[in-house]
N, C-alpha and C positions, 0 to 999 in steps of 0.2 A: 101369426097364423100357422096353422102342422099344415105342412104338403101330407102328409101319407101318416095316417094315425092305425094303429093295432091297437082293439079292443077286446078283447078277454077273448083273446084269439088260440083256439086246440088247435095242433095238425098233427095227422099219421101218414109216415111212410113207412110200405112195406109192410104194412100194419103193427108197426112200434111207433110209441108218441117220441115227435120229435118236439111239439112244443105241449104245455098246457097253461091256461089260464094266462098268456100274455098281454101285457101291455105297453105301447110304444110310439111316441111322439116324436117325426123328426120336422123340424121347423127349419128355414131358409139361416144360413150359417152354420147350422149344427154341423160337428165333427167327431162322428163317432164311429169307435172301432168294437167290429163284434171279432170275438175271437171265444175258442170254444176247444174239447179236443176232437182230435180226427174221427167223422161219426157222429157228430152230435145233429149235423144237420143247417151246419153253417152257409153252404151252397144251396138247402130249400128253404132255408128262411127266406136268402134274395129272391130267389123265384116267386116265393109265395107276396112279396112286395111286387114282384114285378107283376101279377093278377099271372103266371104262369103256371098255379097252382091254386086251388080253392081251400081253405081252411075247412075244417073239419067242425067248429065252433069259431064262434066269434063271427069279428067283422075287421076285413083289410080294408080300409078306405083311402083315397086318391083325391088330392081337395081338383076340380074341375081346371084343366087347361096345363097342368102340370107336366112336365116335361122330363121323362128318366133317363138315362144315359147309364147303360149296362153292361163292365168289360168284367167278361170270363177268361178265366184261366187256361181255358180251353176256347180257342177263337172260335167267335161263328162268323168271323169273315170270310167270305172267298170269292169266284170268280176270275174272268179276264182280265177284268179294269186293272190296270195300278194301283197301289196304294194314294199318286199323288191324283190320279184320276177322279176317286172315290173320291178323297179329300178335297179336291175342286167345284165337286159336281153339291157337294153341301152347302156351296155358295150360290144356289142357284137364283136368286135374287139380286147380286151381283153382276151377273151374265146377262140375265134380263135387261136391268139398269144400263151395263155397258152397252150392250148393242143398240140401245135406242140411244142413246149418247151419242153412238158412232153413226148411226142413221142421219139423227139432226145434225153433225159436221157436215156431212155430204150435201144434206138438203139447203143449211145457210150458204156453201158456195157457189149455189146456183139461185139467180136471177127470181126475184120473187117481192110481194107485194109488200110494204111498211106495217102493214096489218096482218100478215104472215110472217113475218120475220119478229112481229111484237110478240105475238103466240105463243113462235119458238123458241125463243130468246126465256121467258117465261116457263114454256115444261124444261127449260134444257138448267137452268136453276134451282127447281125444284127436283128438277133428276140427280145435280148435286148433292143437294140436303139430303136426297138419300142416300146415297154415295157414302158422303159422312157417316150417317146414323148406323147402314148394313157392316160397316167396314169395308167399303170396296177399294179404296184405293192403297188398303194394308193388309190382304187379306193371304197376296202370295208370301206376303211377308211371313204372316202367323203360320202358315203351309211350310213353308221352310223352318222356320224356327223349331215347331212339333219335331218334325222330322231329323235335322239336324240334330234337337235333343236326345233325340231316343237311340239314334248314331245308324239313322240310315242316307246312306252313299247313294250318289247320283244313279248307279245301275241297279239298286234295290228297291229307289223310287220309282222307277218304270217297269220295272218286271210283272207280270200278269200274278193277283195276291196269291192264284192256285201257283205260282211255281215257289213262291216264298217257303221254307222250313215253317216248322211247326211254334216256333219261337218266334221268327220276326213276322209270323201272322199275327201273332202275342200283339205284336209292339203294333202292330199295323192298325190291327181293331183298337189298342189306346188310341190312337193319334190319330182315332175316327172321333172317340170320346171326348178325346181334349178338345179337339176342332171343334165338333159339335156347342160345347157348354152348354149344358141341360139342365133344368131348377132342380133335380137330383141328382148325385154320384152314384150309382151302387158300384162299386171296386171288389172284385174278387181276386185276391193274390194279385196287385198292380204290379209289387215290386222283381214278382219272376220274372228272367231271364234280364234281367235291366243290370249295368254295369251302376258300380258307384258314383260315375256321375250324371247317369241317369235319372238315379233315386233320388241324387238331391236335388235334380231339376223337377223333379216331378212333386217332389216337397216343396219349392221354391213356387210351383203354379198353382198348388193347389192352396197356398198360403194369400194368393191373389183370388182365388174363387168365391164369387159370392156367393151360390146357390150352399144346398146340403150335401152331406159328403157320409154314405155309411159302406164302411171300407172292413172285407177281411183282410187278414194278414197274421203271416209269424213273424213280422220283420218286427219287433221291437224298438229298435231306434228308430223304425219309421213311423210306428206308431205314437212313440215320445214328440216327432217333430210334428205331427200331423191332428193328432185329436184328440178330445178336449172332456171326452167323456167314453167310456168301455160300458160295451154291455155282453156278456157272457151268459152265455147256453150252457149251464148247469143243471141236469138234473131234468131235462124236458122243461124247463124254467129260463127266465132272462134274469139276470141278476144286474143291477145298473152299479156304476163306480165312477163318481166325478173326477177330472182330472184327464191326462196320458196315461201310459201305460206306467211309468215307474211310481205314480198314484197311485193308481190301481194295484199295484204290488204290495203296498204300505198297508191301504185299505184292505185288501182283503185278509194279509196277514193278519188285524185288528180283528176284523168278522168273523175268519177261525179259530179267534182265540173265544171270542165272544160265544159263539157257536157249543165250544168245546166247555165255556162257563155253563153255559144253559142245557147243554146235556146233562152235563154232572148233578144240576139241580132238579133236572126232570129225575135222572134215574133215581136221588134221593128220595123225590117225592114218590117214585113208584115203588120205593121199597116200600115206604111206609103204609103206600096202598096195601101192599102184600102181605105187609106183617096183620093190619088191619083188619085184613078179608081175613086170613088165617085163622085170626082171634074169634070172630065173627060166626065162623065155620065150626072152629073146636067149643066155644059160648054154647050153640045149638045144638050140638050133641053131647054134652054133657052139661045144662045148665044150673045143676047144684054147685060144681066147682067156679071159681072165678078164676078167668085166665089172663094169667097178665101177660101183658102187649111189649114185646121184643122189639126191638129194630132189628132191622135186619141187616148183616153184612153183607157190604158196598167190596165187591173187588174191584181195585183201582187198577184198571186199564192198563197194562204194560208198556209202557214208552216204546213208540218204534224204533229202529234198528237205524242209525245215520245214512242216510242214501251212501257215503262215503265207504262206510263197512262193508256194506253190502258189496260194491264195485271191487274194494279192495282184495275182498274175497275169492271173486271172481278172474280175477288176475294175480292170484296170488302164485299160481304154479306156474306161471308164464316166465321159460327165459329166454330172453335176448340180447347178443351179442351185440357190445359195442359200435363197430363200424357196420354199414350197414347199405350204404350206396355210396356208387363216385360217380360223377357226370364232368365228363371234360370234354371242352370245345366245342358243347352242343349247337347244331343249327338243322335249321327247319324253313322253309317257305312254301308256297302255294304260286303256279304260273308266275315264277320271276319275282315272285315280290319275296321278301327274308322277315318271316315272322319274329326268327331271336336269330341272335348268331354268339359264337364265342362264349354259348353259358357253361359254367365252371363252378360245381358246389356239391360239398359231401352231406349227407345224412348219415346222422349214430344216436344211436339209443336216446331217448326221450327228445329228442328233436320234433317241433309242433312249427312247420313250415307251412302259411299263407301265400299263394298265386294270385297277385292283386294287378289290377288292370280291366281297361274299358273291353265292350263287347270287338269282338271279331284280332286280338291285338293278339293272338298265339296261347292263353295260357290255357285252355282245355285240350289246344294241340302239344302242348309241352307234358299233359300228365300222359296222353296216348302213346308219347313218346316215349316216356316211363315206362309204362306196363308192356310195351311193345306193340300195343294195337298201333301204331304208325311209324313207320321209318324215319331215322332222321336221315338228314342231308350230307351229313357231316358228324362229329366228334364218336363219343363212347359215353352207353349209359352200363357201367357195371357192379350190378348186384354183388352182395358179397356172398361167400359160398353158403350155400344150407338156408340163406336168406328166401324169405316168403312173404309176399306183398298180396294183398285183397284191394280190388276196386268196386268202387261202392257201385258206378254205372254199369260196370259187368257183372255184379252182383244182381243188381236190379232188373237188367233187361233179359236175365235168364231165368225168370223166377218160374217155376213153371206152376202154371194157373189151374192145372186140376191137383196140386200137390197140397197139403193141408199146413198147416204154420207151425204147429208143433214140431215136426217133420223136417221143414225149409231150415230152421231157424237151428238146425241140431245137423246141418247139410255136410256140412266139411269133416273130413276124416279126423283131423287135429283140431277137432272144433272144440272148445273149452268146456263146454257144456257135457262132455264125458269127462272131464279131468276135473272139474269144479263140483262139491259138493250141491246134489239134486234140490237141494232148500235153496243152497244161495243163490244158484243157474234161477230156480220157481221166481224168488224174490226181485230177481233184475230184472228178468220180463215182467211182471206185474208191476215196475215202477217205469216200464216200455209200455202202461197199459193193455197188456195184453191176461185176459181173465182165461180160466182152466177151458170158459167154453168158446175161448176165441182162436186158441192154439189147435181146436178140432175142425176150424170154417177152412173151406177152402179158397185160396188165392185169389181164385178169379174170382170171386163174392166179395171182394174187399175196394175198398175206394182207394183211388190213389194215394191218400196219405196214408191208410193203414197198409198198403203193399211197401210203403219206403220206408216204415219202422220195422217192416219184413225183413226188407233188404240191410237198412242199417243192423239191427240183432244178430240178421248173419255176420255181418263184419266186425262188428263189437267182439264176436265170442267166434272168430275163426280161429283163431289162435295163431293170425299172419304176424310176423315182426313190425311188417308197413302198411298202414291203415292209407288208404289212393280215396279221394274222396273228391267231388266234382259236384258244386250248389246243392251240399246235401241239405240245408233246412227248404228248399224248394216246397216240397210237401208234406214237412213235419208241423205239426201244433208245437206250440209254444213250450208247451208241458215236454214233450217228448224231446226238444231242439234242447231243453235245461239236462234231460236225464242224458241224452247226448255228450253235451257237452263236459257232464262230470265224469263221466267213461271216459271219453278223451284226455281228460286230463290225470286222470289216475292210469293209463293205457301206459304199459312197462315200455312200451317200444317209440316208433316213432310215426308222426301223421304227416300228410302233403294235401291240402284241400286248397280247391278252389272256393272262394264263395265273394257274395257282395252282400252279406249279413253282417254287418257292422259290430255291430254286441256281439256275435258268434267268434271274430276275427279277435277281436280287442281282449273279450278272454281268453283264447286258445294260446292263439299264436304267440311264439318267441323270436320267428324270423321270419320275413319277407323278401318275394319275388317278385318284385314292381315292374311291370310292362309298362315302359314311359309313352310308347309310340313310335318309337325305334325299334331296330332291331335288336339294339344292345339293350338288356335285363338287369336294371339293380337290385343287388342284393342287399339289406338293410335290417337292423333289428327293430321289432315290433313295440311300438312306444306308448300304442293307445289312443285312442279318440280320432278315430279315423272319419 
């Protein structure tokens, strides 16, 4: 039986279609990942499931008793309460159950009739059975575990959710979700802010969930462990793809090619319209002569240009010297505690170094420490001379919202985009998704994922020698996280990111900065399949 069916469902926002003519069945197990590019309307689709939104056409229906459970990327939790508060208080059938439990102890150890104590004896039984059935006597258990999973600490469990950062309200509103288990998922970006072994616990419970699960996401390998079917926002359209995501890859490669058969054969057929009508045309104004019927010539479409040329191009003038950083004896703490201590590692020319480790263990304080935004405690981080490093978070949280993209994106003095021929600079952004009339919108008109392909374009084409980079696929599409990633790897110089994007690491990276738990930092080279 479908919990939640879409039937030839239109919707407009802003007055552009983000869907038309959809249709969509999610039934109890289903695992599917909608993924789409930044813009398409992957954030109103959930809405418009969740009835937070009225479709335009069609019909969103809800089969009757149905149960949804809905984490944004953007928390709507808050309040006094705690996180573990909140999370207690969902047991509240539990609480009930317990205290009449603890009622009837009090009442069997006083003095009372054979007939009253048979009674008792009897709800206090059936108050069991319940016990069993709600989860009540594992339920601080399942409260701990969430929590522990998601890697929150005794003093984050009690903190009122308004004093929490904007991240572990993130994790707070999951681990409202999980606790919950609702006969739907909707998941919007679950895997932000989540360390790796976060993610794979959270692939590990959702592989025990029985309800439905329709999850966005750029995580990739999260997508490969997690579901089972893709449906893509193409075009104001759902396009469906059985399988995970690296299915989905295969498949649609097959569809494009198919796609690109059935073109070829439409435009043949339409020449021959042409020639036809032509004939048809000159027949009736002159019809003593007979005209004979031409085909008409077919120009064959000009191969595109390798995404690879294109990049290469654009870095083509770019030079950068060898050595490039030295970091000796670094150390770092917060109130007595030693995030790293004793780290020791140079960066030179084409060096693609990954900062791998759970949340709160030091590595986004070890890039602030880099760029200078934070002091260390101890050693030396030194640049080499004429060296130039761009960070992607101070790229981003400067962007300024009445500035237009065209503009932003062309910000830096030695930004590449004056040195790089104005075709090849056009052609990178356009394979960044950005169209002639998206480069004139301004910033603050832009959704979060379209301001961090802002931000990343800026740093792609600063023309820095060190690309500083901190969970840049957070709110890039999938599409945008690939042209990413082939920039990085054609990038003459050298990169330092944080991420817990799996696929993003496994390709980049050549060496790693592993945060054990310790203060001491292993350095290690990058092997794959993390």
């Amino acid at each position: 039986m479908s919990l939640i069916r879409l039937n030839d469902v239109s919707m407009e926002f802003d007055g552009r279609p983000v869907l038309r003519e959809a249709f969509l069945k999610l039934r109890r197990g289903d695992r599917i990942g909608l993924i789409g590019k930044n813009g398409t309307g992957k954030t109103t689709f959930l809405e418009l499931v969740l009835g937070r939104r009225e479709p335009t056409g069609g019909t969103a229906d809800v089969t009757l008793g149905t149960t949804i459970g809905y984490f944004s990327q953007f928390s709507e939790l808050d309040g006094e309460q705690s996180i573990y508060e909140t999370l207690s208080a969902h047991f509240t059938a539990v609480h009930e159950t317990q205290e009449r439990l603890d009622e009837i102890g009090a009442l069997l150890a006083e003095p009372m009739t054979d007939a009253a104590m048979t009674a008792l004896l009897a709800e206090q039984g059936e108050l069991f059975e319940r016990m069993d059935a709600v989860g009540g006597w594992t339920y601080e258990n399942t409260i701990d575990t969430v929590l522990t999973s998601l890697g929150f600490d005794e003093e984050r469990r009690h903190l009122p959710v308004d004093r929490l950062s904007g991240g572990w309200r993130n994790r707070a509103a999951l681990a409202l979700i999980l606790v919950q288990a609702p006969d739907v998922l909707l998941l919007d970006e679950p895997t932000n802010f989540l360390d790796l072994d976060g993610v794979r616990w959270i692939e590990g419970w959702l592989g025990g969930f029985a309800g439905a699960v329709l999850v966005v996401s750029h995580d990739r390998q999260f997508l490969d462990g997690v579901v089972d079917r893709i449906v893509e926002i193409e075009n104001s359209r759902l396009q469906e793809y059985e399988g995970n995501y690296s299915a989905y890859v295969h498949a649609k490669q097959s569809r494009l090619k198919m796609l690109e058969r059935q073109f070829a054969h439409e435009e043949e057929l339409l020449a021959y319209e042409q020639a036809a009508s032509t004939a048809r045309r000159e027949a009736a104004r002159n019809p003593s002569n007979a005209v004979a019927r031409r085909l008409a010539d077919i120009k064959k479409r000009q191969a595109p240009r390798p995404i690879d040329q294109i990049i290469t191009a654009i870095y083509d003038g770019l030079r950068v010297s060898n050595d490039l950083l030295t970091v000796t004896g670094l150390a770092k703490g917060f109130n007595g505690t030693p995030l790293f201590e004793d780290l020791s590692f140079d960066l030179q020319r084409g060096d693609r170094v990954a900062v791998l480790g759970s949340n709160g263990s030091g590595k986004s304080t070890l890039l602030d420490v880099l760029t200078g935004d934070t002091e260390a405690d101890a050693g030396t981080v030194r640049w080499a001379k004429g060296v130039r490093f761009v960070s992607y978070n101070r790229v981003y949280a400067a962007l300024d919202l009445a500035d237009t993209v065209g503009h932003a994106v062309n910000a830096y003095p030695d930004s590449l985009a004056f040195t790089a021929t104005k075709k090849s600079v056009n052609r990178f952004l356009a394979m960044l998704q950005f169209s002639e009339a998206d480069l004139q919108q301004k910033i603050g008109t832009l959704s979060g994922g379209q301001r961090a392909r802002v931000a990343i374009a800026q740093c792609l084409l600063s023309g820095a020698a060190v690309i500083v980079l901190d969970e840049p696929t957070n709110h890039l599409d999938i599409t945008s996280t690939q042209v990413m990633e082939r920039a990085l790897t054609h990038f003459p110089g050298a990169v330092v990111v944080v991420s817990h994007d799996r696929f993003f690491v496994d390709k980049l990276a050549d060496r790693l900065l592993v945060f054990d738990g310790g203060p001491r930092v292993r350095e290690t080279a990058a092997t794959g399949a993390l």
